[in-house]
MIVO-505491 format. One line per field, with one value per residue: residue in one letter; x negated, y, z negated of N, C-alpha, C in turn. Coordinates in Angstrom, 3 decimals, padded with zeros to 6 digits. Example, Ala and Ser with C-alpha at 12.3 -4.5 7.8 and 13.67 -1.06 7.14 Angstrom:
aa = a,s
n_c1 = -013.190,-012.850
n_c2 = -005.690,-002.250
n_c3 = -007.800,-007.080
ca_c1 = -012.300,-013.670
ca_c2 = -004.500,-001.060
ca_c3 = -007.800,-007.140
c_c1 = -013.200,-012.900
c_c2 = -003.300,000.030
c_c3 = -007.800,-007.870
end
This chain:
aa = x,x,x,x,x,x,x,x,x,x,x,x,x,x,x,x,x,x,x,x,x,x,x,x,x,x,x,x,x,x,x,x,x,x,x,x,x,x,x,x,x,x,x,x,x,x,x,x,x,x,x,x,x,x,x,x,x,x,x,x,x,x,x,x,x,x,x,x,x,x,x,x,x,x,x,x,x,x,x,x,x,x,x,x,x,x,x,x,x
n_c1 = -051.542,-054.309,-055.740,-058.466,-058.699,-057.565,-059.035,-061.139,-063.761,-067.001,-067.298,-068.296,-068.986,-069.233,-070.319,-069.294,-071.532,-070.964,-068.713,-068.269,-068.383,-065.545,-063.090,-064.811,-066.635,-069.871,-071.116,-072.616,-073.992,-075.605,-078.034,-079.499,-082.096,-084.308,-088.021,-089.880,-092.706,-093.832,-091.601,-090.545,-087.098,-085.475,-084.207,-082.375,-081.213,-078.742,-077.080,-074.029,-071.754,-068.281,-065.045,-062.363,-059.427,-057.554,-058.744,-059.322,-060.864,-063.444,-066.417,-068.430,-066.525,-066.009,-065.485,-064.169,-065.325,-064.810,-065.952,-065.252,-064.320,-066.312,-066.795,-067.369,-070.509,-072.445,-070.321,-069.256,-067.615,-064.859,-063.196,-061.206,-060.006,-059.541,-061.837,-062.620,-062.140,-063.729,-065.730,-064.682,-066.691
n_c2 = 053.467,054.190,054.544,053.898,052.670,050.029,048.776,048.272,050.105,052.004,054.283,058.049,060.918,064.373,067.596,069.866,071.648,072.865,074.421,075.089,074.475,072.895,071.105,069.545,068.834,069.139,067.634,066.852,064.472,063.619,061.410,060.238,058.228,055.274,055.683,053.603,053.060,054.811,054.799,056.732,059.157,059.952,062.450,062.406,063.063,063.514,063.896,064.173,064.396,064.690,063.987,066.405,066.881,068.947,071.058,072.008,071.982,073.743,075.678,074.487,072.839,069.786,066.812,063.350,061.328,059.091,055.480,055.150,054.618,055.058,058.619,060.926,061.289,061.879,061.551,059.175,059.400,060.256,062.609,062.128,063.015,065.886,066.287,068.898,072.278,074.949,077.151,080.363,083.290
n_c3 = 104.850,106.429,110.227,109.828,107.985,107.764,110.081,108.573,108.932,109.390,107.265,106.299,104.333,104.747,105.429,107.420,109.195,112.002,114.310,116.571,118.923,121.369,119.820,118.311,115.892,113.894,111.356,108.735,107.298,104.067,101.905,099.494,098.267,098.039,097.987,100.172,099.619,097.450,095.693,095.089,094.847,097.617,099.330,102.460,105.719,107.965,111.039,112.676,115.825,115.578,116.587,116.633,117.121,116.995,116.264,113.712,111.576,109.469,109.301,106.368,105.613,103.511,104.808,105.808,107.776,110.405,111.747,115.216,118.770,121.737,122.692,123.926,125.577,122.902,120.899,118.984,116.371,114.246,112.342,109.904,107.319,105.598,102.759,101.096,100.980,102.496,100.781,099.943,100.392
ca_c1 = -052.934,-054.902,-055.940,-060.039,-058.575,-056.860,-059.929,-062.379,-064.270,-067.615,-066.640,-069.031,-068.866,-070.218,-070.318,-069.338,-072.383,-070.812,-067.478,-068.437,-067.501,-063.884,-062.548,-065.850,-067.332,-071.206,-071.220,-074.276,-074.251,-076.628,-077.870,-080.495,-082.683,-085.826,-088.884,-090.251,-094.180,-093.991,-090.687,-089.427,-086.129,-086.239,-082.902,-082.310,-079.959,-077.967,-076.111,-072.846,-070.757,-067.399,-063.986,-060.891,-058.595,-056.680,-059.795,-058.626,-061.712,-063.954,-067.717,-068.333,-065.283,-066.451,-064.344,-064.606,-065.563,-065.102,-066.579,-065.035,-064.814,-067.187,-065.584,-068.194,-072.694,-073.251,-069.617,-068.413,-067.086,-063.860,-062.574,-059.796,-059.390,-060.446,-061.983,-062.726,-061.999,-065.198,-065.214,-064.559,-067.478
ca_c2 = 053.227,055.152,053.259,053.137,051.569,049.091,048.132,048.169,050.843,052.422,055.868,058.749,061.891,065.432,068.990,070.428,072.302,073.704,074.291,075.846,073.149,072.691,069.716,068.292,069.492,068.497,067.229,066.770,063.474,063.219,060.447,059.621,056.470,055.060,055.625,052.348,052.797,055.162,054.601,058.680,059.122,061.196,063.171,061.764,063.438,062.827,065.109,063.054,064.680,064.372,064.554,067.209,067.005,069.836,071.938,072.373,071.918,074.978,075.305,074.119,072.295,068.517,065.975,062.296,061.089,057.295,055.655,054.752,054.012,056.059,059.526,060.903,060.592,061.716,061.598,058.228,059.503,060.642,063.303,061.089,063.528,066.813,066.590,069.878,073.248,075.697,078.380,082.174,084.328
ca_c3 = 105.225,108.163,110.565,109.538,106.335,108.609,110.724,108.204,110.115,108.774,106.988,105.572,103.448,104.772,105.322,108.497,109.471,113.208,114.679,117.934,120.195,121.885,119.843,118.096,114.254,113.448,109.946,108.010,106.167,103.291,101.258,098.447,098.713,097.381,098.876,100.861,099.330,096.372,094.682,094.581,095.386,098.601,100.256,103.934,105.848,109.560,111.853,113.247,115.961,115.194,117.126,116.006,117.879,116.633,115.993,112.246,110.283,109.653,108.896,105.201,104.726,103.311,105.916,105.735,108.928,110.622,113.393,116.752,119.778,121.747,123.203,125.017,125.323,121.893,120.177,118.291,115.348,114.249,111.121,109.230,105.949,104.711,101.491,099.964,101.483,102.048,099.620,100.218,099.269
c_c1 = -053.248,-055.581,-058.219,-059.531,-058.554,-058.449,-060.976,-063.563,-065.657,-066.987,-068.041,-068.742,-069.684,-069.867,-070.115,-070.614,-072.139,-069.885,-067.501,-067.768,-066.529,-064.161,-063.488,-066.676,-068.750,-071.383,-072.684,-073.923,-075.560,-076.664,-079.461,-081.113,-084.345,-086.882,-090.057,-091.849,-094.281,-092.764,-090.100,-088.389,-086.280,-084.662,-083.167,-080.941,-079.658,-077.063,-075.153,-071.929,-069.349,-066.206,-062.934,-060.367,-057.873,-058.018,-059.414,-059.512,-062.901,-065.464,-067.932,-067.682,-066.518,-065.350,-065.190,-064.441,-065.309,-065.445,-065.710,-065.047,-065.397,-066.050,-066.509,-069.486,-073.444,-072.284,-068.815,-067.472,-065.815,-063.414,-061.428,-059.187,-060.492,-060.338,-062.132,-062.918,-063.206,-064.566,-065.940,-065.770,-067.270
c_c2 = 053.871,053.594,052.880,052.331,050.297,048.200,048.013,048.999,051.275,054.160,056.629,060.088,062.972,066.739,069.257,071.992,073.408,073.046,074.965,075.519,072.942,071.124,068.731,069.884,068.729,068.770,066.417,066.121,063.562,062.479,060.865,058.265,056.357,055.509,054.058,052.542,053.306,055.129,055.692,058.279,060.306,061.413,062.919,062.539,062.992,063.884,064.194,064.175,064.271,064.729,064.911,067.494,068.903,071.141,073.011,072.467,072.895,074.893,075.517,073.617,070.262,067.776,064.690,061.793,058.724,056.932,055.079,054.484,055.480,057.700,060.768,060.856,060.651,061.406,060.145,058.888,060.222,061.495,062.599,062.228,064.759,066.798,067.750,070.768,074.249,077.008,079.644,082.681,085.429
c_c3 = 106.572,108.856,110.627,108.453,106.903,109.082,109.935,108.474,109.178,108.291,106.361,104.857,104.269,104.785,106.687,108.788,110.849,113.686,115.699,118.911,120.059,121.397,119.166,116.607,114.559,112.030,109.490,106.889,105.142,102.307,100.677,098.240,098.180,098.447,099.464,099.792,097.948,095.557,094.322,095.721,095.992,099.042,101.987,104.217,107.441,110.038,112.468,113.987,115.945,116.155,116.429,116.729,117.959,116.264,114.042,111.041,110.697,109.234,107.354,104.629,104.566,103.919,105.484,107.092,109.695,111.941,114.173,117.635,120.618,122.852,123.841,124.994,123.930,120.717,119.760,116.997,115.484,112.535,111.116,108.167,106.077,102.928,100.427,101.180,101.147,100.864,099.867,099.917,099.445
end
């Protein structure tokens, strides 16, 4: 077990959108959800910086992300797993 399993931690699913930054991915959560007044299902999405230590995850790879304790003004989160490797074109 990792240790978000352990703590119960919140986790999310995304896309690494930018790998610029020493040590930190920006992953682009997106979700699907009703709409509060008319009832269409609308696409919502979220930008989450993320800390990598190891600077190992590349732009388009899908990473599962968990939250933390905070690590510096805009960065809580943390990459636990890469889920799916971007693909070549």
């Amino acid at each position: 077990m990792t240790q978000a399993q352990e703590k119960n931690t919140r986790t999310l699913v995304g896309r690494v959108v930018s790998d610029k930054r020493s040590k930190t991915v920006t992953v682009l959560v997106e979700r699907r959800a009703k709409h509060e007044l008319y009832g269409k299902i609308v696409a919502l999405s979220r930008k989450y910086h993320a800390h990598d230590e190891k600077g190992e995850y590349k732009m388009g790879d899908v990473v599962e992300i968990a939250e933390g304790r905070p690590i510096s003004k805009t960065k809580s989160w943390v990459v636990t797993r890469l889920v799916e490797k971007a693909q070549i074109v």
